[in-house]
N, C-alpha and C positions, 0 to 999 in steps of 0.2 A: 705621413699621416694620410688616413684615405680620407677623399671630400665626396660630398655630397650629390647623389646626381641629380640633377635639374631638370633634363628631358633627354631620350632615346630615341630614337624614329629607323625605321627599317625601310626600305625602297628597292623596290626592282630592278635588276642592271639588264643587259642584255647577257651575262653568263654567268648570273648567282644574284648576290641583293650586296647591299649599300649599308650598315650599320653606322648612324649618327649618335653618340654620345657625347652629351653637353653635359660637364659639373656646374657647381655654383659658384664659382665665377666666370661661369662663364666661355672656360677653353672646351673646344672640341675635338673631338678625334674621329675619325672616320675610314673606316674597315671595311673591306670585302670579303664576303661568306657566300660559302658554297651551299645548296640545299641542306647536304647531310650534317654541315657544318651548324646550320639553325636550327637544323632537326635537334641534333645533341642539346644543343645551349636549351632547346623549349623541354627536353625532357628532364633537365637536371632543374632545371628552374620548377617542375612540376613535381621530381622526387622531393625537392627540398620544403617547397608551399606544404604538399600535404604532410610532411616530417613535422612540419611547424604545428601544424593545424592538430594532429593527434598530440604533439604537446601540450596544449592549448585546451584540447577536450580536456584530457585526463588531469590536469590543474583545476579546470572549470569542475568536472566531477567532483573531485578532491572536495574542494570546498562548499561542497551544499553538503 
């Protein structure tokens, strides 16, 4: 079963960045990513928002 996330935080290393993700209870994991590597994760997390969002219009339209 997937849990909930709680809080994420990104930080600079000296050769990529530092990925903190905390669920709700409270376990952490923490990962190293390369630039292109965060690149990818921000552009799929931006396909998917506006997927959502045009969803979301065309329901809102629907209904007036």
């Amino acid at each position: 079963m997937a849990k909930a996330l709680a809080s994420f935080a990104i930080s600079p290393t000296g050769d990529g960045y530092m990925l903190m993700i905390e669920d709700e209870d409270g376990d952490t994991i923490e990962l190293t990513a390369t630039f292109e590597q965060l690149d990818l994760i921000a552009e799929a997390v931006d396909q998917q928002l506006n997927s959502d969002e045009e969803d979301v219009l065309s329901i809102e339209e629907e209904e007036e």
